[in-house]
C-alpha positions as YAML, in Angstrom:
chain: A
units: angstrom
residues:
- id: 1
  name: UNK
  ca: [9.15, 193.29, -86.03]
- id: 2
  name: UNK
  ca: [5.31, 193.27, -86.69]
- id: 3
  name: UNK
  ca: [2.41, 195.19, -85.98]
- id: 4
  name: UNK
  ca: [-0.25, 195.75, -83.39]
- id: 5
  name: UNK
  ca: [-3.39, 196.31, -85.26]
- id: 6
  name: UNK
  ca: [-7.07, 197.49, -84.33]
- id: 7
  name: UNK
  ca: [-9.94, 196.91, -86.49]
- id: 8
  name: UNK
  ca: [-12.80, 198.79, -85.75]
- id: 9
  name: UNK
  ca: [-16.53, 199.46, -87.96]
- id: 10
  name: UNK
  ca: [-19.20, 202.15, -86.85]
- id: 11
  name: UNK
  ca: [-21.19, 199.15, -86.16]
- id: 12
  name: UNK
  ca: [-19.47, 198.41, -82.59]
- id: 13
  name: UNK
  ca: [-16.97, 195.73, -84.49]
- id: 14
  name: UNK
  ca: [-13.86, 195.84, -82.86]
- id: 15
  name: UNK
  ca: [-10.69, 193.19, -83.19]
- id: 16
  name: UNK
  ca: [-7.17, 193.99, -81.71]
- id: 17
  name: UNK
  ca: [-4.38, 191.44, -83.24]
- id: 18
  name: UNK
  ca: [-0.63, 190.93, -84.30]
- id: 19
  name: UNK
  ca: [0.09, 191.56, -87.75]
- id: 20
  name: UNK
  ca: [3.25, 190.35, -89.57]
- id: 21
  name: UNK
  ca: [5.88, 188.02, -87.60]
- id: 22
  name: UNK
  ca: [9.13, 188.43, -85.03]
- id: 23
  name: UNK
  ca: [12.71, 187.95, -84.98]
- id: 24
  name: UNK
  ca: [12.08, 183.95, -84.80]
- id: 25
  name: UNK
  ca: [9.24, 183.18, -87.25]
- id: 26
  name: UNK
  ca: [9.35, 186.32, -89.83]
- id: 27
  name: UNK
  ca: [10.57, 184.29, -92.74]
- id: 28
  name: UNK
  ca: [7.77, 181.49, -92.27]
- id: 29
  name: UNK
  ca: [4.69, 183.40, -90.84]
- id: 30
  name: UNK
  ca: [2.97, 186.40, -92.05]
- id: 31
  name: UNK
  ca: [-0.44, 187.29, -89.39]
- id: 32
  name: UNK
  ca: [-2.69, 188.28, -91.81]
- id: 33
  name: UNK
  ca: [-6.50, 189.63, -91.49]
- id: 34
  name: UNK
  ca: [-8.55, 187.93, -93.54]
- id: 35
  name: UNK
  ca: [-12.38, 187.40, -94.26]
- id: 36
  name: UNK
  ca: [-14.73, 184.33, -94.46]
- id: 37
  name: UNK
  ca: [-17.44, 185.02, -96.69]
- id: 38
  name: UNK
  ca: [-19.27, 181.40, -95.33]
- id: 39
  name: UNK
  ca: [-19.17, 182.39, -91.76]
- id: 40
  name: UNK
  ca: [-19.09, 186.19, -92.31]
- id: 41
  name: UNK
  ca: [-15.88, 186.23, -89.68]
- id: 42
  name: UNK
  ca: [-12.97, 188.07, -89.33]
- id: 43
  name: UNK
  ca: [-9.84, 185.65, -89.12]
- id: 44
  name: UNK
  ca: [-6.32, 185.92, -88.56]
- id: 45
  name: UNK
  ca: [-4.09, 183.30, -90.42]
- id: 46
  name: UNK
  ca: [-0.39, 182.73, -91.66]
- id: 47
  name: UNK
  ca: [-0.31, 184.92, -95.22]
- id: 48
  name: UNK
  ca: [2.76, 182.21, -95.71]
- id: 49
  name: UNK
  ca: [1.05, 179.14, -95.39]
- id: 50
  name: UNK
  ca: [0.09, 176.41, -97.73]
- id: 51
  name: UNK
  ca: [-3.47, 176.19, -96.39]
- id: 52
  name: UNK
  ca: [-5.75, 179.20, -95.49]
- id: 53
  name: UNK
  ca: [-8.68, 178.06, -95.44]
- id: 54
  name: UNK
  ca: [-11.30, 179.21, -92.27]
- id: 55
  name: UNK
  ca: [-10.50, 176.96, -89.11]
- id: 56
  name: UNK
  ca: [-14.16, 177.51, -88.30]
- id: 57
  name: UNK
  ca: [-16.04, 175.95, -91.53]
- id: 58
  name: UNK
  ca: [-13.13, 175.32, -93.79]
- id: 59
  name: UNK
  ca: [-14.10, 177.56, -96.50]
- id: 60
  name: UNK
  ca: [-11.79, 179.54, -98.64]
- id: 61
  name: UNK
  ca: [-10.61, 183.63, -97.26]
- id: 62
  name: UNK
  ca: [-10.50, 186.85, -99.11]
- id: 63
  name: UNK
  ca: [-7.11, 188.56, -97.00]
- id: 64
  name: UNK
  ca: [-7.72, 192.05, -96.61]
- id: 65
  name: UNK
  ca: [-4.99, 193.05, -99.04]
- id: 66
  name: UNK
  ca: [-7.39, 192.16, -101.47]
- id: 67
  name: UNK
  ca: [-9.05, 195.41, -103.39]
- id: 68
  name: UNK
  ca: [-12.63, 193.42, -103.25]
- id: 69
  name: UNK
  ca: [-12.32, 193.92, -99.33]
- id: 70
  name: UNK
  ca: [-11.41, 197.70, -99.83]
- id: 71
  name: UNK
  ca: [-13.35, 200.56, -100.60]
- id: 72
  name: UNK
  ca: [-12.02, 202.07, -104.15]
- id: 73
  name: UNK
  ca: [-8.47, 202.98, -103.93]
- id: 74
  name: UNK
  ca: [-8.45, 206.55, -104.80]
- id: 75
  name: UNK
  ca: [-9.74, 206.69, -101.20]
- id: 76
  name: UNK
  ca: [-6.68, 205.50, -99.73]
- id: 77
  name: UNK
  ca: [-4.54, 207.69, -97.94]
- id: 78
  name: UNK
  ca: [-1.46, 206.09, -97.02]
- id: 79
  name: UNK
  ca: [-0.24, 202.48, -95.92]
- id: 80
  name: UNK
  ca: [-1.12, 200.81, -92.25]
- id: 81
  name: UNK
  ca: [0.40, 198.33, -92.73]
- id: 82
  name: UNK
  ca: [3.16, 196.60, -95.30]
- id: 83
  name: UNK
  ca: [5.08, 193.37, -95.11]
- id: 84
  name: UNK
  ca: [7.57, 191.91, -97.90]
- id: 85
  name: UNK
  ca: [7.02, 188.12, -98.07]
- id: 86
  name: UNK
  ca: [8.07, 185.64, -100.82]
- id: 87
  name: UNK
  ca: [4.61, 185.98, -101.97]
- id: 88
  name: UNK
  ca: [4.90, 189.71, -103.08]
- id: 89
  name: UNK
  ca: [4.13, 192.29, -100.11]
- id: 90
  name: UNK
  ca: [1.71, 192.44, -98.28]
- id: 91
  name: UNK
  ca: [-0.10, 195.95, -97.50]
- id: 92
  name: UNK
  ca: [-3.59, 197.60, -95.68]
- id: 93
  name: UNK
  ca: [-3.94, 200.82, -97.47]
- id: 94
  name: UNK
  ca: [-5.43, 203.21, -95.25]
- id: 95
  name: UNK
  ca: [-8.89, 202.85, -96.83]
- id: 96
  name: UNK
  ca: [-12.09, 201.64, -95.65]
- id: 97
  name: UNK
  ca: [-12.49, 197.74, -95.35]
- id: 98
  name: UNK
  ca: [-15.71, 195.56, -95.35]
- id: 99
  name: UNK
  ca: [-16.83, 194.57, -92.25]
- id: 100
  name: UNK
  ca: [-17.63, 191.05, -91.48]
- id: 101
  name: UNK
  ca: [-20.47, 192.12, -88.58]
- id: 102
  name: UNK
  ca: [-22.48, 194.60, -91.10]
- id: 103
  name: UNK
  ca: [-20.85, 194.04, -94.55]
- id: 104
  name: UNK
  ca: [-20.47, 197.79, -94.82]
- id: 105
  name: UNK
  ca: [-17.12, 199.49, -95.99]
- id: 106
  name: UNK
  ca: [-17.09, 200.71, -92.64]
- id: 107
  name: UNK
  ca: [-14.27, 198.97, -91.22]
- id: 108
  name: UNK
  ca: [-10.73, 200.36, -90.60]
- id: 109
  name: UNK
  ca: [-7.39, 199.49, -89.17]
- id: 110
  name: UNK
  ca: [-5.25, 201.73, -87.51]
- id: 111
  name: UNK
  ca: [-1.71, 200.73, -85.99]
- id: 112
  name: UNK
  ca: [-1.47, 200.42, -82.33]
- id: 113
  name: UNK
  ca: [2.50, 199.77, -82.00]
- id: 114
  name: UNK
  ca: [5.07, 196.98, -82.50]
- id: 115
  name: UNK
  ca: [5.85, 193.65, -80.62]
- id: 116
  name: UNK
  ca: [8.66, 191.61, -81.71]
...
């Protein structure tokens, strides 16, 4: 069962999406936030597959799991969100995230229920 999640910075950015995967697909997708750096966009892509590049520009993504994305991690106060995959897990400490609108560490998820 995954995740509803809401992003939301202090600088009006707001995204609501599905993290993690259902009864059907969780062994071969993995929604994932993730940020392009080229096109300064939020994204959501498969943390499973091969390619995850942007589907705007085609540039490489920094997922959100990554500590460059997170404010320092002695902030963090608790998980929002964790997913085992094949690839290690997967997890949104609740920290402060950079935000693709304003590129302050402004940004944070918070977990808005479960779909299946």
């Amino acid at each position: 069962m995954g995740n509803m999640l809401k992003a939301s910075c202090r600088c009006g950015f707001k995204e609501e999406f599905l993290a993690g995967g259902g009864m059907q697909n969780f062994q071969t997708f993995c929604g994932a936030p993730a940020f392009c750096a080229q096109c300064q966009k939020f994204v959501l892509l498969n943390y499973l597959a091969e390619d995850t590049s942007c589907p705007d520009c085609g540039a490489e993504v920094t997922f959100y799991n990554d500590p460059s994305l997170q404010q320092a991690p002695k902030k963090a106060h608790g998980t929002i969100f964790t997913w085992n995959t094949q690839k290690g897990e997967f997890i949104l400490p609740d920290t402060s995230y950079r935000c693709p609108s304003c590129g302050k560490f402004d940004l944070h998820f918070q977990n808005a229920g479960n779909w299946d």
